[in-house]
C-alpha positions in Angstrom: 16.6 -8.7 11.6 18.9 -11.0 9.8 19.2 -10.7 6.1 17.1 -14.3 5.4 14.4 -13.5 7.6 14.1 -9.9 6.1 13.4 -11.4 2.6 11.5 -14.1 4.2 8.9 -12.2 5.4 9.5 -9.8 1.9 8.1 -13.0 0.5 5.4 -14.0 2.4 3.8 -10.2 2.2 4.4 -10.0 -1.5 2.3 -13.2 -1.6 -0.5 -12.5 0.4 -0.6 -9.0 -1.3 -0.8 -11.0 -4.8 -3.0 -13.4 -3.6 -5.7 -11.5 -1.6 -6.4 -8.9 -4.5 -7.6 -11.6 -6.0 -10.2 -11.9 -3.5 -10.7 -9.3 -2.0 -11.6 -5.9 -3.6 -14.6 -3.9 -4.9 -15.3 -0.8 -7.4 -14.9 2.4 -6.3 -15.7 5.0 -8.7 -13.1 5.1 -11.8 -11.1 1.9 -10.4 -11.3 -0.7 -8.3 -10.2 -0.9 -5.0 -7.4 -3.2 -3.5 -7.8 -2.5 0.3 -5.3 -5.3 1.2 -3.1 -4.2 -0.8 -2.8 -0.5 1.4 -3.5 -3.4 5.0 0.0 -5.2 4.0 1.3 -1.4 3.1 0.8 -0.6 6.5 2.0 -3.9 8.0 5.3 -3.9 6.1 6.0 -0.4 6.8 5.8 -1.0 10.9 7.4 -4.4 10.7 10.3 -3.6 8.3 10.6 0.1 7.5 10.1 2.2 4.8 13.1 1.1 2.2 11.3 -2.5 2.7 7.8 -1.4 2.5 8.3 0.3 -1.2 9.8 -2.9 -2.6 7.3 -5.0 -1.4 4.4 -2.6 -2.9 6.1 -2.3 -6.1 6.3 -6.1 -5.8 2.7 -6.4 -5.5 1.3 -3.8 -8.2 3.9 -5.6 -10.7 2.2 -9.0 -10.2 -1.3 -7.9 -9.5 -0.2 -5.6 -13.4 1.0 -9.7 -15.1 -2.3 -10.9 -13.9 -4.5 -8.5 -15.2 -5.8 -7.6 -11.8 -4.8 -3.6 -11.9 -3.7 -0.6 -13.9 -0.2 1.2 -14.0 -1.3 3.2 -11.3 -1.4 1.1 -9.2 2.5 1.8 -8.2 2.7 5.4 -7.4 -0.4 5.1 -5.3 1.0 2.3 -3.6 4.2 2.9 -3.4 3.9 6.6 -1.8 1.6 5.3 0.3 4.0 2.6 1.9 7.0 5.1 1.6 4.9 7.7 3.7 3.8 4.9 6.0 7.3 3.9 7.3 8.7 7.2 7.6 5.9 8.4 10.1 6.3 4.9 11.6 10.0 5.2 11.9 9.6 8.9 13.3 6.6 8.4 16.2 7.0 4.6 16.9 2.9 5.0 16.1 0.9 2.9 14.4 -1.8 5.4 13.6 0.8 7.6 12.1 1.6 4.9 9.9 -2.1 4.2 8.8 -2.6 8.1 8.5 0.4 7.6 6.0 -0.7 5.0 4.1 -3.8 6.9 3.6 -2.7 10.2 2.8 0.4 9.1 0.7 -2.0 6.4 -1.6 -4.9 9.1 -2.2 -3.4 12.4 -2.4 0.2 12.2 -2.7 -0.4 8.8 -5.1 -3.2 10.5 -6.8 -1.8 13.6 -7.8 1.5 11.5 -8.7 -0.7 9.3 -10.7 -2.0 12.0 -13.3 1.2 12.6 -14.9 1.7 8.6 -15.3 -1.7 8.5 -16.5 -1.1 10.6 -19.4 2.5 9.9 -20.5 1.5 5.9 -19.8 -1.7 5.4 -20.6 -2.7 8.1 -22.4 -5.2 9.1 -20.4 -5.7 13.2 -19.2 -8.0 12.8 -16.5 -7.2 15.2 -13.6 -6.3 14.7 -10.1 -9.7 14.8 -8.8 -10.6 11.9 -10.7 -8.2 9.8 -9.0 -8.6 11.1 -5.2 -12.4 9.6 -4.5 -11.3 5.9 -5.5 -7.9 6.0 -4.1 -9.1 7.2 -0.9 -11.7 4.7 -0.8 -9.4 2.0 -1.1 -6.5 3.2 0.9 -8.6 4.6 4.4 -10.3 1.2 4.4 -7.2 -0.9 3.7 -4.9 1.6 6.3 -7.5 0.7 9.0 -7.5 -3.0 8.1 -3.3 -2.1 8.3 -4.0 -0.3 11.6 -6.0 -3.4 13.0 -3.6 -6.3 12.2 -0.7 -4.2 13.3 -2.2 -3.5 16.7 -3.3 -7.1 17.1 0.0 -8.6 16.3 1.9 -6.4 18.8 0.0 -7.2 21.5 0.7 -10.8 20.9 4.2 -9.1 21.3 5.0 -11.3 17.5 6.6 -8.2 16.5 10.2 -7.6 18.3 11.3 -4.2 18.7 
């Protein structure tokens, strides 16, 4: 992929990141959750790979931060998450591997990241436990919306491999 159409399509997944957690989340225990925001995770890790994929989550949890639309924490959950999501992608050529990722790297891996940010950030010395529920709410149902749209769109054969 050329160097234009990489940051292209950078662009147009930052976008819909920023603009669908505007519309689409709900509250799951402590937070709320941004499922698209794990679906385009998922999506940019098997379209673009894992160096991509972290940008474009750190993209997203900077703007959905400027709007008011999420907490700090939203970037190690995320950005784990879409990390962990290209690597097994980039490994197995799977895309359940990559949703499996997603899921495990946001809630675990993201939550237990998160507690340390929490406190030197935010001030805020709730534990890992706290964090796991709502992160895994939000990143199994946005990894399976990932999964989904992934799936679909290859056998369209839009994706090139």
């Amino acid at each position: 992929m050329n160097r234009t159409r990489l940051i292209s399509t950078m662009a147009v997944l930052i976008a819909l990141g920023t603009i669908t957690a505007q519309l689409v989340w709900f509250p799951a225990g402590i937070a709320r959750a941004y499922p698209m925001q794990h679906a385009i995770n998922v999506a940019a890790a098997v379209t673009l790979g894992p160096g991509p994929a972290v940008v474009i989550a750190f993209m997203i949890s900077l703007f959905r931060n400027m709007l008011g639309l999420g907490t700090l924490l939203a970037f190690p959950g995320s950005m784990v998450g879409a990390f962990l999501a290209g690597y097994l992608y980039q490994k197995s050529g799977r895309n359940g591997l990559a949703a499996l990722g997603e899921g495990v790297g946001s809630s675990i891996i993201g939550a237990l990241a998160s507690v340390p940010f929490a406190y030197l950030f935010m001030g805020s010395s709730v534990g890992a436990f706290a964090f796991i529920p709502p992160f895994l709410v939000s990143s199994t149902t946005g990894a399976i919306i990932g999964w989904f749209i992934v799936s679909r769109i290859k056998t369209v054969n839009v994706i090139r491999h």
